[in-house]
PLY file of the C-alpha trace (Angstrom):
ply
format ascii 1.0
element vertex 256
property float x
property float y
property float z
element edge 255
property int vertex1
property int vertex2
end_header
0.00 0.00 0.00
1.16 3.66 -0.24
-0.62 6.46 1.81
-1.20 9.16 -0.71
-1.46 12.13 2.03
0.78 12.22 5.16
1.46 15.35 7.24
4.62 14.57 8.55
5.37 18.22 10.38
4.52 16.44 14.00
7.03 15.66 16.86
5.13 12.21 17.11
6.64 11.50 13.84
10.19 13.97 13.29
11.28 12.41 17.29
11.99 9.21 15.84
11.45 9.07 11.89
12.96 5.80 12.02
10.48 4.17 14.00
7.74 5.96 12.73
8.92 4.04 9.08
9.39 0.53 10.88
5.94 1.07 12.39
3.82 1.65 8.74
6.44 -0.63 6.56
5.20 -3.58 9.11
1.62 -2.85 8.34
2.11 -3.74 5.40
2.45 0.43 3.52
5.61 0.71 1.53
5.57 4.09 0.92
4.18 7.44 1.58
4.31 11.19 0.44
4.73 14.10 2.80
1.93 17.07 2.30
3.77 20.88 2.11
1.45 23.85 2.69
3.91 26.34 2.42
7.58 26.76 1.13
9.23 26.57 4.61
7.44 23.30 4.81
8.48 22.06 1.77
12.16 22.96 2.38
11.74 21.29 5.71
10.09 18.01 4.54
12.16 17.55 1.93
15.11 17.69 4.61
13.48 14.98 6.72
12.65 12.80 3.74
16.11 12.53 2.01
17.09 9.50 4.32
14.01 7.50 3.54
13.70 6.00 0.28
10.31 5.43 0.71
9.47 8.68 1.64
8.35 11.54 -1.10
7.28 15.00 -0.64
5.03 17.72 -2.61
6.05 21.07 -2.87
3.60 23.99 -2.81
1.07 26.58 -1.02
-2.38 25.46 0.58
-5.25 27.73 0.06
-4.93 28.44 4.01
-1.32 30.04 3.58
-1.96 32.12 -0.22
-1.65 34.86 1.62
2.03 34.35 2.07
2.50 33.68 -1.33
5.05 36.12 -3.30
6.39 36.79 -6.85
9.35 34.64 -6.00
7.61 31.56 -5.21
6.95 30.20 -8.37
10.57 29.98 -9.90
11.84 28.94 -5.99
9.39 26.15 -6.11
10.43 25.19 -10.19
13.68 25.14 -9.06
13.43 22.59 -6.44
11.15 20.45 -8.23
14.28 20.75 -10.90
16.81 19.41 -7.96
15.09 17.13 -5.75
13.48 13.86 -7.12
11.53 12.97 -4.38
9.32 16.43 -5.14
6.36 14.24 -7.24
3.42 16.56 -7.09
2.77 20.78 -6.87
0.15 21.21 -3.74
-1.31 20.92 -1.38
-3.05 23.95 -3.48
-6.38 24.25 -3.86
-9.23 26.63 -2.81
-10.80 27.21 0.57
-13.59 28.98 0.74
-15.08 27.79 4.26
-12.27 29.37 6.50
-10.86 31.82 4.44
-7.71 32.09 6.49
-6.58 33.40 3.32
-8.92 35.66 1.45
-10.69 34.38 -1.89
-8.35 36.99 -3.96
-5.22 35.68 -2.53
-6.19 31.61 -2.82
-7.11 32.19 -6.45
-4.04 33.78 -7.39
-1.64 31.43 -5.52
-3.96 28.49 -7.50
-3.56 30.25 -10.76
0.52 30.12 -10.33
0.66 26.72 -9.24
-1.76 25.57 -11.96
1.19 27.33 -14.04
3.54 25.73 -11.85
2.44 22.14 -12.55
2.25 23.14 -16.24
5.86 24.11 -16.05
7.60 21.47 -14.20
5.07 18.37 -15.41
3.96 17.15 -12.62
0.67 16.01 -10.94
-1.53 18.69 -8.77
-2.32 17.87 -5.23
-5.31 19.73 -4.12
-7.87 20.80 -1.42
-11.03 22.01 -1.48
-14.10 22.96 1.10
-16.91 25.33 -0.19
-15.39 26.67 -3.35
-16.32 23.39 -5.72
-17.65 25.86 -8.94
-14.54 28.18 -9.22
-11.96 25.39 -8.59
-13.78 23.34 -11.29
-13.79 26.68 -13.28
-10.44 27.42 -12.63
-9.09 23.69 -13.39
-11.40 23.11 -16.72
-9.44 25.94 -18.03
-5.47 24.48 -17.40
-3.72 22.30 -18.86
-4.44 18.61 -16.46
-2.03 16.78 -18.77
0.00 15.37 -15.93
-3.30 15.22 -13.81
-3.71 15.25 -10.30
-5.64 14.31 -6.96
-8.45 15.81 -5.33
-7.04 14.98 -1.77
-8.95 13.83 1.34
-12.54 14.29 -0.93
-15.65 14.56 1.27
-17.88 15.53 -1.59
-20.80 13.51 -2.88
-21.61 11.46 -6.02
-22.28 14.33 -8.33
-19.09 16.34 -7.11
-17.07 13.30 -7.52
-18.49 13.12 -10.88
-17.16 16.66 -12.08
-13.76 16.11 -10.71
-13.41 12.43 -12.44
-14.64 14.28 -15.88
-11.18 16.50 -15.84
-9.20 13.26 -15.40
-8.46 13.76 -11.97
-7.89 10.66 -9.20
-9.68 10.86 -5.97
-8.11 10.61 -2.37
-10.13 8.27 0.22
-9.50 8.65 3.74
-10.31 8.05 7.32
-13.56 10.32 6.62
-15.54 7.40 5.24
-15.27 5.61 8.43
-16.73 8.26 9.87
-20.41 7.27 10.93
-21.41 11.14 11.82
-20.61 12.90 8.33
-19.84 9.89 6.16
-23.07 9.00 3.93
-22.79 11.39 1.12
-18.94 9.65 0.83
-20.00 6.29 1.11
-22.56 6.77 -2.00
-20.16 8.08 -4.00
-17.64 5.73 -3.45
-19.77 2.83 -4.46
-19.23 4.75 -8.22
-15.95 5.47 -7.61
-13.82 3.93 -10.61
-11.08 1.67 -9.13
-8.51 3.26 -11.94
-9.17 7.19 -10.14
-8.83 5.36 -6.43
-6.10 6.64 -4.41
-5.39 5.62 -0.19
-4.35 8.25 2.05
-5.03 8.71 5.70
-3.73 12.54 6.28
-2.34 11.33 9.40
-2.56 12.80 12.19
-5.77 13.77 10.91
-9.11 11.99 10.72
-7.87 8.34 12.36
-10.43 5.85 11.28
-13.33 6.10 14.25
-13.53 1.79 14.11
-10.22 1.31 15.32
-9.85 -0.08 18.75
-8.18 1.13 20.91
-9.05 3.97 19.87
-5.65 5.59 19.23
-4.61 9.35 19.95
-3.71 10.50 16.29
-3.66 8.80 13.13
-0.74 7.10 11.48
0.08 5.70 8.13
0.24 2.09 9.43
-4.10 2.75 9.51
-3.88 2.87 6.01
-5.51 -0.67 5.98
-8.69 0.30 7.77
-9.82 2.55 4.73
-8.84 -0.10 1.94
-11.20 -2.75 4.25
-13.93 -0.33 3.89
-13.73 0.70 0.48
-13.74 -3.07 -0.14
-16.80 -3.56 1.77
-18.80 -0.73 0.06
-18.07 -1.57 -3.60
-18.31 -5.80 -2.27
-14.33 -6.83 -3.51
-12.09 -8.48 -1.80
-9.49 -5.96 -0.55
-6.91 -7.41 -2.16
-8.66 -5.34 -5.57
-8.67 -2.02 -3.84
-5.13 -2.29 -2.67
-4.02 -3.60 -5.98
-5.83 -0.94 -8.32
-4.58 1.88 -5.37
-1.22 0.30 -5.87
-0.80 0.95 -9.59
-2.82 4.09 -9.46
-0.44 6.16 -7.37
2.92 4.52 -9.11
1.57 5.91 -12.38
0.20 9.37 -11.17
3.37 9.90 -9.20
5.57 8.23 -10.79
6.74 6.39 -7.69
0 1
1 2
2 3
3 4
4 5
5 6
6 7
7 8
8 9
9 10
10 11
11 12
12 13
13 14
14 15
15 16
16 17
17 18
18 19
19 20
20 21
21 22
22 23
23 24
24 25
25 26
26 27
27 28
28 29
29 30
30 31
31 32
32 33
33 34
34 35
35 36
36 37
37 38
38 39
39 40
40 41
41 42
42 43
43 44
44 45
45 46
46 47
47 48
48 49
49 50
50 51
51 52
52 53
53 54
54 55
55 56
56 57
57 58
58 59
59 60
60 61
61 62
62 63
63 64
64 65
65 66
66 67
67 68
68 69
69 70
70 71
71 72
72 73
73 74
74 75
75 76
76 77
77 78
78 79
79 80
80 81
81 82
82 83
83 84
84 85
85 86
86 87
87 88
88 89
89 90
90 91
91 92
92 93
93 94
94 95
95 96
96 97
97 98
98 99
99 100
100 101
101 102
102 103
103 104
104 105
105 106
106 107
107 108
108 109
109 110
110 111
111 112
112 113
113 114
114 115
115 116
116 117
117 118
118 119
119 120
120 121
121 122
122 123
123 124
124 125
125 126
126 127
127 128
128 129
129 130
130 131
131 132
132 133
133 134
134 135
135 136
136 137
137 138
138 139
139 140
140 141
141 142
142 143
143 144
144 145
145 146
146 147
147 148
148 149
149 150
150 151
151 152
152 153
153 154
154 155
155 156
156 157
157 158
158 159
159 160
160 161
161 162
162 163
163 164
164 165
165 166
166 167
167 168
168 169
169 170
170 171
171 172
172 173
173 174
174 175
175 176
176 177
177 178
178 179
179 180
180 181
181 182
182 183
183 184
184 185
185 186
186 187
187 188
188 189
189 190
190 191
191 192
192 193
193 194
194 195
195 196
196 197
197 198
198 199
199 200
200 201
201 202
202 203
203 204
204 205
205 206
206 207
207 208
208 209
209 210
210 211
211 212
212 213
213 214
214 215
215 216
216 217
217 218
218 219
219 220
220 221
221 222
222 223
223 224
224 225
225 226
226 227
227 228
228 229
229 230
230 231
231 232
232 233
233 234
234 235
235 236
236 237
237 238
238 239
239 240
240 241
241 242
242 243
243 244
244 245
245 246
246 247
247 248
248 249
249 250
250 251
251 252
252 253
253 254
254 255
């Protein structure tokens, strides 16, 4: 298995990387890649991650930090995806429209230059997006997808599933269908979710699958397993599919 969507910027996991890797290789994930929101993130992940073979990073400006981002960014951010092969995807970018930490101006235009950005250096797009589903849709039917991308940690239902799959993009699964209080519009559209656009990520520490027990106190790659189980269970395959299709999906989009 390889989790799609790790934030690895916690002391639970930088104390001891080492074990951290043990602990998800013996559960059977083989790889994962390291979410940046912002360019001293990136720098820092990709510092953490050169060890680890197994470990790759994306490089890039969530909708939550736009406001930081500055004329220099974009040829910064070309440059290191020019000098560091384990940068396989521009993001996490993406609009969001719910907290506006950033405003709506700024998130747009840090999206437009990393839409440019992902143009530039080839790579796949690694995005987010709460309450701004038209003008992200907008925004992406109008640039050029050719190394496509992943709507990460989707919560959306069937029919906004549906307009993401129709620009080529793979969706993210995660710990959020296992959640019983929020989950149903997920679970619907999962059952229609094409096993070629399937992707595994847990966006640990975040979201920890709510049927694990002991209930632990933050998520961790090595959960990966609970959300393949379920995604098997919902579309009736034997996990062993899921894994498999997840498998090949993420190689190919990211090259890994």
């Amino acid at each position: 298995m390889f989790d799609i969507g790790v934030n690895l910027d916690q002391p639970a996991y930088l104390d001891d990387l080492d074990l951290f890797r043990k602990e998800y290789n013996e559960a059977g994930v083989k790889g994962i890649i390291c979410i940046a929101s912002h360019l001293e993130e990136a720098r820092q992940i990709l510092s953490h991650c050169a060890p680890y073979h197994d470990m790759q990073v994306t490089l890039g400006c969530h909708p939550h930090h736009a406001s930081s981002w500055t004329n220099d960014h974009f040829n910064i951010l070309q440059t290191m995806f020019t000098n560091h092969s384990k940068a396989v995807a521009v993001g996490e970018t993406g609009l969001d429209f719910n907290r506006n930490y950033s405003t709506p101006d700024e998130q747009i235009y840090a999206f437009e230059q990393q839409l440019k950005l992902a143009e530039a250096v080839k790579k796949p797009l690694f995005l987010h997006e709460r309450d701004a589903q038209d003008t992200m849709i907008k925004m992406l039917s109008n640039a050029d997808l050719s190394a496509g991308g992943v709507i990460h940690c989707f919560t959306g239902d069937e029919d906004t599933m549906q307009a993401y799959l129709s620009l080529g993009l793979h969706v993210g699964i995660t710990g959020w269908l296992l959640d019983e209080r929020r989950n149903e519009a997920i679970q619907q559209a999962v059952k229609s979710l094409p096993l070629d656009r399937l992707l595994l990520e847990t966006d640990a520490p975040y979201l920890t699958p709510r049927n694990i027990r002991p209930r632990p106190k933050r998520n961790h790659p090595k959960y990966l397993s609970y959300i393949a189980a379920e995604i098997a269970r919902i579309k009736d395959l034997d996990v062993s599919q899921v894994i498999e299709a997840a498998n090949q999906n993420t190689r190919t989009l990211f090259s890994v």
